[in-house]
C-alpha positions in Angstrom: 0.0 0.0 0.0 2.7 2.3 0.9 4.5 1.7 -2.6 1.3 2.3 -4.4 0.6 5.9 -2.1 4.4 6.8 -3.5 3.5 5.7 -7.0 0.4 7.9 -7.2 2.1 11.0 -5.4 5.1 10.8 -8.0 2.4 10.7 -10.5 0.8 13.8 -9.1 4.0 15.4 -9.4 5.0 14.5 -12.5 2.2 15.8 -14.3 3.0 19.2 -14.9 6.2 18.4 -16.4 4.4 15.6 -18.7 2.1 18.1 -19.9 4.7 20.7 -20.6 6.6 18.0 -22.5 3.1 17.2 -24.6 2.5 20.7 -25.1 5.5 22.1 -25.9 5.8 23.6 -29.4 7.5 20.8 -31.7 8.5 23.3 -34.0 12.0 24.8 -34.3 11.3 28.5 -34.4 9.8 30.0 -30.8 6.1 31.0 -30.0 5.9 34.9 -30.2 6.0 37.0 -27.4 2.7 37.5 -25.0 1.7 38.9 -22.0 0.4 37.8 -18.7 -3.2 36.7 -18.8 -6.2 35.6 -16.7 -7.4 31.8 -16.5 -10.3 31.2 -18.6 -10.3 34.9 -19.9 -6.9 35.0 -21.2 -6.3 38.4 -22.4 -9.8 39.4 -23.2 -9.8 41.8 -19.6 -7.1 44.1 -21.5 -9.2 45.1 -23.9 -11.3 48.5 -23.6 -12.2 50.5 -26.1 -11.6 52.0 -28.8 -10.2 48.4 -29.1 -7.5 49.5 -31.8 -5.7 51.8 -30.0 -5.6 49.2 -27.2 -4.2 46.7 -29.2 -1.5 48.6 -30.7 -0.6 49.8 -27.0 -0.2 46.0 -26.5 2.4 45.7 -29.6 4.3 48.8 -28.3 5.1 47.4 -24.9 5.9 43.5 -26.1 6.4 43.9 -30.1 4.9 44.2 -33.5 3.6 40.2 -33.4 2.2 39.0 -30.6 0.2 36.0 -29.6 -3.0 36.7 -27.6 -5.4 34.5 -26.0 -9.1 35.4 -26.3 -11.0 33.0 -24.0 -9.9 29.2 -25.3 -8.8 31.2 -29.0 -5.6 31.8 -29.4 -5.2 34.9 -31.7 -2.0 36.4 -33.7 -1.9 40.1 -33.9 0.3 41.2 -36.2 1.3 45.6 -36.3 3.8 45.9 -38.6 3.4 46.0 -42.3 6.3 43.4 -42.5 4.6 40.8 -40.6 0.8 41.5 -42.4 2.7 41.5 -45.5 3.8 38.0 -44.9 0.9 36.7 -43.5 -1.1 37.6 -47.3 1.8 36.6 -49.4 3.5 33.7 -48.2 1.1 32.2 -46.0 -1.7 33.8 -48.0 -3.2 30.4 -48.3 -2.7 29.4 -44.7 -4.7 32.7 -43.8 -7.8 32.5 -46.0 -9.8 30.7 -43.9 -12.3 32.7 -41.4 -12.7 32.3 -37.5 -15.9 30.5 -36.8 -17.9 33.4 -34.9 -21.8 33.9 -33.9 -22.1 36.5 -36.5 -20.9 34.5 -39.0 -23.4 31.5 -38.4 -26.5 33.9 -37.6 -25.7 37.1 -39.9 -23.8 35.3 -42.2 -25.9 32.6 -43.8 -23.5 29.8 -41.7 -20.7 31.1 -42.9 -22.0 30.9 -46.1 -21.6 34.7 -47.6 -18.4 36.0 -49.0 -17.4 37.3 -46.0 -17.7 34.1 -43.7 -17.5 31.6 -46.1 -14.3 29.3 -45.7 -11.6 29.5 -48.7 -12.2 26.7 -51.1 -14.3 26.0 -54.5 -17.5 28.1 -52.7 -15.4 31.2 -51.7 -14.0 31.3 -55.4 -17.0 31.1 -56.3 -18.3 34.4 -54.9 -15.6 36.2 -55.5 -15.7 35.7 -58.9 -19.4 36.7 -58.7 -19.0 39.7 -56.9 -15.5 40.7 -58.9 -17.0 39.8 -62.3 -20.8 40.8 -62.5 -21.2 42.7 -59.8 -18.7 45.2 -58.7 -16.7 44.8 -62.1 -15.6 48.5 -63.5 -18.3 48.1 -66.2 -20.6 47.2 -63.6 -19.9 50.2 -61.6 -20.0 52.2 -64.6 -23.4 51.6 -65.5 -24.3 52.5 -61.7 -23.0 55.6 -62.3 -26.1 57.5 -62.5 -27.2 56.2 -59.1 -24.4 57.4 -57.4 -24.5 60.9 -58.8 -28.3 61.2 -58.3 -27.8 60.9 -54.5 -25.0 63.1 -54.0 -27.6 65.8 -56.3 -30.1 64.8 -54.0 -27.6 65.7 -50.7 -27.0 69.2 -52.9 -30.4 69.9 -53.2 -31.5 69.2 -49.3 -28.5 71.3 -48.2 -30.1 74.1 -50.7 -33.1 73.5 -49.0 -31.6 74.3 -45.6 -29.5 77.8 -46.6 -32.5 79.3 -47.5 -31.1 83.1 -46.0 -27.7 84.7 -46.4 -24.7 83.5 -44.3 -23.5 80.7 -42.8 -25.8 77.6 -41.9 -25.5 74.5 -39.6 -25.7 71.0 -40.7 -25.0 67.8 -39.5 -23.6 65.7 -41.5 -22.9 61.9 -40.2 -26.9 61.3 -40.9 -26.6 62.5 -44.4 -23.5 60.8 -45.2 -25.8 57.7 -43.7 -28.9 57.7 -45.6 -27.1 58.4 -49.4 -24.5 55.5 -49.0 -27.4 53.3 -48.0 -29.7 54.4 -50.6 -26.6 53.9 -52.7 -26.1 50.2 -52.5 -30.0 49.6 -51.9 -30.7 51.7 -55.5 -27.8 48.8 -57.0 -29.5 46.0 -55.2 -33.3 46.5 -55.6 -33.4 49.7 -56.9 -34.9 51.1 -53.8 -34.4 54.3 -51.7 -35.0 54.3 -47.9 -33.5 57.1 -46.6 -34.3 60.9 -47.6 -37.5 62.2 -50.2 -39.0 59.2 -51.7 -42.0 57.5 -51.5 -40.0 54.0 -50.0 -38.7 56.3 -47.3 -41.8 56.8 -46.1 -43.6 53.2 -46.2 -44.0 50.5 -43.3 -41.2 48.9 -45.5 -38.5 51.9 -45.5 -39.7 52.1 -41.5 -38.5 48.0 -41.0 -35.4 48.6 -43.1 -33.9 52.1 -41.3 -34.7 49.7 -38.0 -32.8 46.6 -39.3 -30.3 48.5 -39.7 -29.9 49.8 -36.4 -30.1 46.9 -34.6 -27.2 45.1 -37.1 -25.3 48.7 -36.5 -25.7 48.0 -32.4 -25.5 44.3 -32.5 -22.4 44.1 -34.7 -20.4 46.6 -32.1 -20.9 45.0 -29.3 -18.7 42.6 -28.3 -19.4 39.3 -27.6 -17.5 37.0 -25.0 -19.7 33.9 -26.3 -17.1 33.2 -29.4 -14.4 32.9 -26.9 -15.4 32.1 -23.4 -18.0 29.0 -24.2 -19.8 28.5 -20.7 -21.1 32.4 -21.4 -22.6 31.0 -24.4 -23.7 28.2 -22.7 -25.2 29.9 -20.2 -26.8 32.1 -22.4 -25.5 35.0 -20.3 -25.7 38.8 -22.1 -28.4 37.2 -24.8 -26.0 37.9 -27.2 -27.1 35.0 -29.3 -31.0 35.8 -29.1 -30.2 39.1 -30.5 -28.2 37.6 -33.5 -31.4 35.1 -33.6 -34.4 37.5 -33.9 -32.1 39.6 -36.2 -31.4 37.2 -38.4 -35.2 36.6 -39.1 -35.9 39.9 -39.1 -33.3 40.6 -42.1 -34.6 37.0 -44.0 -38.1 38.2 -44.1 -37.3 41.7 -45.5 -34.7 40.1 -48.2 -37.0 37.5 -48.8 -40.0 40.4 -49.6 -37.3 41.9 -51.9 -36.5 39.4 -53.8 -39.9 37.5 -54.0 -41.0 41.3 -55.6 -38.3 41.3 -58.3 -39.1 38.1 -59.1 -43.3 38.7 -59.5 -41.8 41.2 -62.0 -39.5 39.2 -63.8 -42.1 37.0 -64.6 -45.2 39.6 -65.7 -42.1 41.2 -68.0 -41.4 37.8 -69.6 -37.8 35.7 -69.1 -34.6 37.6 -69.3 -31.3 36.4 -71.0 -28.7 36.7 -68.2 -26.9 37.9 -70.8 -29.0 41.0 -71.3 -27.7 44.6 -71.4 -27.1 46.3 -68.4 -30.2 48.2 -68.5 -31.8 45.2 -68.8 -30.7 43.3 -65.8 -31.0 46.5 -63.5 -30.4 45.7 -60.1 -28.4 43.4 -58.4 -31.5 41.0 -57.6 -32.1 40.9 -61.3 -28.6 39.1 -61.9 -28.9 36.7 -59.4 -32.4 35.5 -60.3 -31.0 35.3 -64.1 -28.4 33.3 -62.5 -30.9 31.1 -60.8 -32.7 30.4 -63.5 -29.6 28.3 -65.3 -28.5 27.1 -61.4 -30.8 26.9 -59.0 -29.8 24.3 -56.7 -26.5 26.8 -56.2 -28.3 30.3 -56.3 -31.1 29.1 -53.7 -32.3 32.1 -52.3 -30.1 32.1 -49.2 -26.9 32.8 -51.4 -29.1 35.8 -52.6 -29.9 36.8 -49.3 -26.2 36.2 -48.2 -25.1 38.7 -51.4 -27.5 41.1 -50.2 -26.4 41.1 -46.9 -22.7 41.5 -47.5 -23.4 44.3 -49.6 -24.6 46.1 -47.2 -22.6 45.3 -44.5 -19.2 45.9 -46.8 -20.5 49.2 -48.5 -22.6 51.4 -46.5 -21.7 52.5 -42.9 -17.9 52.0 -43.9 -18.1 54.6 -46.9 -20.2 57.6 -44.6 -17.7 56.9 -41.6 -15.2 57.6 -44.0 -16.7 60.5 -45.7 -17.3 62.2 -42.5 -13.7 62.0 -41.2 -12.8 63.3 -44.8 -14.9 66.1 -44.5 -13.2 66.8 -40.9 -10.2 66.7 -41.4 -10.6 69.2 -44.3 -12.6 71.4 -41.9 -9.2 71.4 -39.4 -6.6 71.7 -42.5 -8.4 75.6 -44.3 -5.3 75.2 -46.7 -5.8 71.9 -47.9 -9.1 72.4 -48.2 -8.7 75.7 -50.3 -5.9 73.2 -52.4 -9.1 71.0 -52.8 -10.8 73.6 -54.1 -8.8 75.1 -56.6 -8.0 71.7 -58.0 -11.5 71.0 -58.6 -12.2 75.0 -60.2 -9.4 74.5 -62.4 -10.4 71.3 -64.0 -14.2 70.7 -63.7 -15.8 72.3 -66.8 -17.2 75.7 -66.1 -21.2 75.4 -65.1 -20.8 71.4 -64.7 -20.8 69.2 -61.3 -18.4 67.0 -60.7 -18.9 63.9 -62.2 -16.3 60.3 -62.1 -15.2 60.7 -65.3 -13.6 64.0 -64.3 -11.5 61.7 -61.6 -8.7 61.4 -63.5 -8.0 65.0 -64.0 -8.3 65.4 -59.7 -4.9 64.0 -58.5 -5.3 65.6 -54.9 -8.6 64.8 -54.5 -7.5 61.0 -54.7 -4.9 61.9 -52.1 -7.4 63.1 -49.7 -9.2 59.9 -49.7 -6.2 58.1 -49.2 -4.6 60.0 -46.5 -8.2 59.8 -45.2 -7.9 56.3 -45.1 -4.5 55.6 -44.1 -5.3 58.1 -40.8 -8.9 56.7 -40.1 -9.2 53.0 -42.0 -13.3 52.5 -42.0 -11.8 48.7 -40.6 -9.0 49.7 -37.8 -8.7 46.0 -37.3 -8.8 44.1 -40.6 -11.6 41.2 -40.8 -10.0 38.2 -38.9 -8.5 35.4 -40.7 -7.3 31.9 -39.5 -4.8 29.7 -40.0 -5.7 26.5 -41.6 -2.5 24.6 -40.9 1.2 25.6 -38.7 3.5 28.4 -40.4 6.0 31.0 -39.2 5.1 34.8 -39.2 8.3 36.9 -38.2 10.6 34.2 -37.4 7.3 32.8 -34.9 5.8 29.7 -34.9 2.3 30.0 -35.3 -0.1 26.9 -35.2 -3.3 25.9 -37.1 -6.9 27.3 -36.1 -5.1 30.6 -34.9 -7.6 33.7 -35.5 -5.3 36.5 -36.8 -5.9 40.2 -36.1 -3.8 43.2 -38.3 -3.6 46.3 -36.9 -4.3 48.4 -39.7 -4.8 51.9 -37.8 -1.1 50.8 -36.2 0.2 50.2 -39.3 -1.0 53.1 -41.0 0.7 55.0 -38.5 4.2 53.8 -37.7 7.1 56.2 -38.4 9.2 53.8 -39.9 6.7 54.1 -43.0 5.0 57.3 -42.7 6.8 60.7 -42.2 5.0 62.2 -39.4 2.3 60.1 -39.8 -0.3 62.0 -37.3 -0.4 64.8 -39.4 -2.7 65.2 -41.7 -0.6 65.6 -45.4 -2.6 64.7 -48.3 1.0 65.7 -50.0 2.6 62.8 -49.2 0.5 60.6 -51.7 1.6 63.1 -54.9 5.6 62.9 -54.3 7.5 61.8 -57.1 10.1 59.0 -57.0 12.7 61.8 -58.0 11.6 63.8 -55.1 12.5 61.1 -52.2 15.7 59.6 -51.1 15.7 55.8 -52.0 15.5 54.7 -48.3 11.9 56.9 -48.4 10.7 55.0 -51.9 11.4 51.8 -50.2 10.0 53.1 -46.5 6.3 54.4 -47.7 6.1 52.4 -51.0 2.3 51.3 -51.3 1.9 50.5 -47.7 -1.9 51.2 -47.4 -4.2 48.3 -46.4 -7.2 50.1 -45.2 -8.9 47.2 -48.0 -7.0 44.6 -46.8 -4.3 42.6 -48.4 -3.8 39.1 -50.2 -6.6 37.0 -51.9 -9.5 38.2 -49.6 -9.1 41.9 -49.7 -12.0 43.4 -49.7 -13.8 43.2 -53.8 -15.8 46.5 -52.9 -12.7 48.9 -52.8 -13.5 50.3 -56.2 -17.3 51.1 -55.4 -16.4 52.8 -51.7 -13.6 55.1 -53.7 -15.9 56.4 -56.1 -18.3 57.0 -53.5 -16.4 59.0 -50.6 -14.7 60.9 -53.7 -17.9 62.0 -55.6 -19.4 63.1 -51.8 -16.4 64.7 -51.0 -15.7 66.3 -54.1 -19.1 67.7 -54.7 -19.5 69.2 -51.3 -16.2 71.4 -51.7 -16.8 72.1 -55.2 -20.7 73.5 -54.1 -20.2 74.7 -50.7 -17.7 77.0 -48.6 -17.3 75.5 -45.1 -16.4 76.5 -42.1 -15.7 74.9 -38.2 -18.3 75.4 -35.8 -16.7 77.4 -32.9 -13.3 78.6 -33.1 -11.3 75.6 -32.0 -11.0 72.6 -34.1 -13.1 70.1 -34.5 -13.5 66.5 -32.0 -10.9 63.6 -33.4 -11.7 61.3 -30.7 -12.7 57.7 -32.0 -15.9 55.9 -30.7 -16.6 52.4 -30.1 -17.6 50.3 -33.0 -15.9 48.2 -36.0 -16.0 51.3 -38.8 -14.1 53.8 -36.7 -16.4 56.2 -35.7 -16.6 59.6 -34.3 -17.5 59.6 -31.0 -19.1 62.8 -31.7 -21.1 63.5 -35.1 -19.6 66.1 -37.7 -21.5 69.3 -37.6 -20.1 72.2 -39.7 -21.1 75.8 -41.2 -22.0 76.1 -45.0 -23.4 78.4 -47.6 -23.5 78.2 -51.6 -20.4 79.3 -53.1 -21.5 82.6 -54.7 -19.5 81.8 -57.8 -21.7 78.6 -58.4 -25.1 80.6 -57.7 -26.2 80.2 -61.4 -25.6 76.6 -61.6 -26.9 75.6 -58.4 -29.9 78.1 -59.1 -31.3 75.4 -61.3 -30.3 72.1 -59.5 
């Protein structure tokens, strides 16, 4: 008896050192660094919003690549451009997968969108879909009208609202809002929610403005159940209820959508899916043209799952990022009068600005991007995992790790960016002969505010062409001026798209040398 009690307490104390010898990494190259954590919770108690800036405090006290633990998930987050650069090159593959998350099961169609899908034949798939026929440049091209029918119909409201001489206030988060909404709705079913229009107004424009609330609140609130699983067990926060009832919520109104595009299809008669864009006029259209050759593969869940991403990838990203334009123009009076004269000298006397004047408009372009590399709509890029063990940075990193880039951190490291808080929409319009060597190497095309690798983001195109007609226009129309004397509120709210914590609000009237034209908008 006494030689089995010894047996048994050797045992006991053995086992910490067996496990450390079954755990410990096989692989040659070290784990990367982390810091102390919390049982069960890991790391998840250091984070507090805004939940970027946290992070990147986290890489400047232990290093650019870092191994986290969310709950039971171990996550990589990577804050150099060097290590995201590798992670969507040579492990590009390894990294295509997504995490497995609530959102993605509910929201996402199980992980059946673009967004959530897993890489492989289905992903391909859809991107091809979404690249080819729907967001292709000749796509967006013959959307062209939609887009500047909506920023007219922003003109025309602030017209509206100056009635008077001087200055006037507007608020301008809510407006930037409704038109990139009624944007990507107009492409998808041609309808128009937001604004003066007879949708706006109807029990359906009513449900749709409050879907998208909720999916606005729901989707910034974080949600311990994809990490700690006894909270989702529990049910504790309800977290999971709310995805639930929003999910039907959304499926009933996509469902009405589509099941009223395709009464019309059939009292207009069968369309070739090959048909001229004018033909096949919304986004519904093409997909139930698509059906019609596949429809065991274009059920109507992968048309609601379209829909859905749409939205989610192309509305409240594009006005977050129109409004911080239009701030940081408001704090910088120079570059916004360099804005200006731009756009006098090369838009055609008694004309608006339209996207085929975009080429001409070189520093327009640059205050997008510098808009973007200072305020990315997606701080944190959409997480990835890894789908098998590879080495980031010299690091071992093993499969089924979520992966988190730091895109506002990267965007803002001065080992790229020359004082890279300021705002200098120069920067982007330097020639090569202008910069040392080092400097062409340094910056180079280190913007990922889309993302990088195979599943950057297909909607890039669509969101420039947006922010830069909005943005454009309103400088082109309007002089502007801060509210107050000091400068305008940079702080950053909670929330996925970057926002500001408090909503734009600036001083405008007509530009008196554009009173004829906009006489007779």
């Amino acid at each position: 008896m006494a030689d089995l009690s010894i047996v048994i307490i050797s045992s006991i104390l053995l086992l910490p050192l067996l496990l450390h010898l079954l755990l410990k990494n096989p692989n040659p190259n070290p784990n990367p660094p982390s810091p102390p954590g919390l049982p069960i919770l890991g790391h998840l108690h250091l984070l507090k919003h805004p939940i970027h800036r946290t992070l990147a405090h986290l890489s400047d006290l232990h290093g650019p690549i870092l191994l986290l633990c969310f709950g039971s998930r171990p996550v990589l987050l990577v804050s150099s451009f060097s290590g995201a650069d590798e992670c969507f090159t040579v492990n590009d593959i390894t990294f295509a997968n997504r995490p497995r998350l609530l959102s993605g099961k509910h929201l996402g169609y199980n992980h059946q969108t673009i967004v959530w899908t897993p890489y492989g034949p289905h992903w391909r798939n859809l991107r091809r879909l979404t690249t080819v026929e729907l967001l292709s440049t000749h796509r967006l091209l013959s959307s062209s009208h939609i887009r500047s029918e909506e920023v007219l119909s922003l003109v025309k409201t602030l017209l509206r609202d100056s009635s008077g001489p001087g200055f006037h206030l507007t608020e301008l988060k809510t407006k930037f809002f409704g038109l990139a909404y009624n944007v990507v709705m107009r492409m998808i079913a041609n309808k128009r929610y937001y604004g003066d229009a007879d949708e706006s107004s109807s029990e359906a424009g009513k449900e749709f403005r409050d879907i998208v609330r909720e999916s606005i609140k729901v989707s910034g609130t974080s949600n311990a159940a994809d990490f700690v699983p006894v909270v989702r067990w529990l049910g504790i926060g309800g977290h999971e209820r709310k995805l639930k009832r929003l999910r039907r919520r959304r499926d009933q109104f996509f469902e009405g959508l589509i099941n009223e595009h395709r009464t019309a299809k059939k009292m207009t008669g069968s369309r070739d899916s090959k048909g001229s864009p004018a033909e096949r006029s919304s986004v519904i259209d093409v997909l139930l043209s698509m059906q019609e050759g596949e429809p065991e593969y274009y059920n109507d869940a992968i048309i609601k799952g379209i829909i859905a991403s749409m939205l989610i990838a192309g509305t409240d990203t594009s006005a977050t990022t129109m409004e911080w334009a239009m701030t940081l123009l408001l704090n910088n009076p120079q570059t916004l009068k360099k804005l200006r004269d731009e756009l006098d000298a090369n838009i055609k006397q008694g004309s608006l600005l339209q996207e085929s004047d975009f080429s001409k408009l070189p520093y327009l372009h640059a205050v997008i991007n510098e808009t973007l590399r200072m305020y990315p709509a997606g701080p944190l890029l959409v997480p990835h995992q890894s789908s098998q063990d590879c080495t980031v940075g010299g690091f071992h990193v093993p499969s089924g790790t979520i992966l988190l880039v730091n895109a506002w951190k990267i965007h803002r490291d001065p080992k790229i960016w020359d004082e890279p808080d300021k705002f200098m929409p120069e920067r982007f319009l330097r020639t090569n002969s202008e910069k040392k060597s080092d400097e062409v190497v340094k910056e180079g095309l280190k913007m990922i505010p889309f993302g990088l690798g195979r599943r950057r983001c297909p909607g890039e195109g669509l969101a420039i062409r947006v922010v830069a007609l909005v943005v454009g226009t309103l400088v082109q129309c309007f002089e502007w001026e801060r509210v107050g004397d000091g400068e305008l509120d940079l702080n950053e709210g909670a929330g996925l798209t970057l926002p500001k914590v408090k909503p734009l609000e600036a001083m405008y009237k007509p530009r008196e040398s554009l009173a004829s034209l906009l006489c007779q908008l």
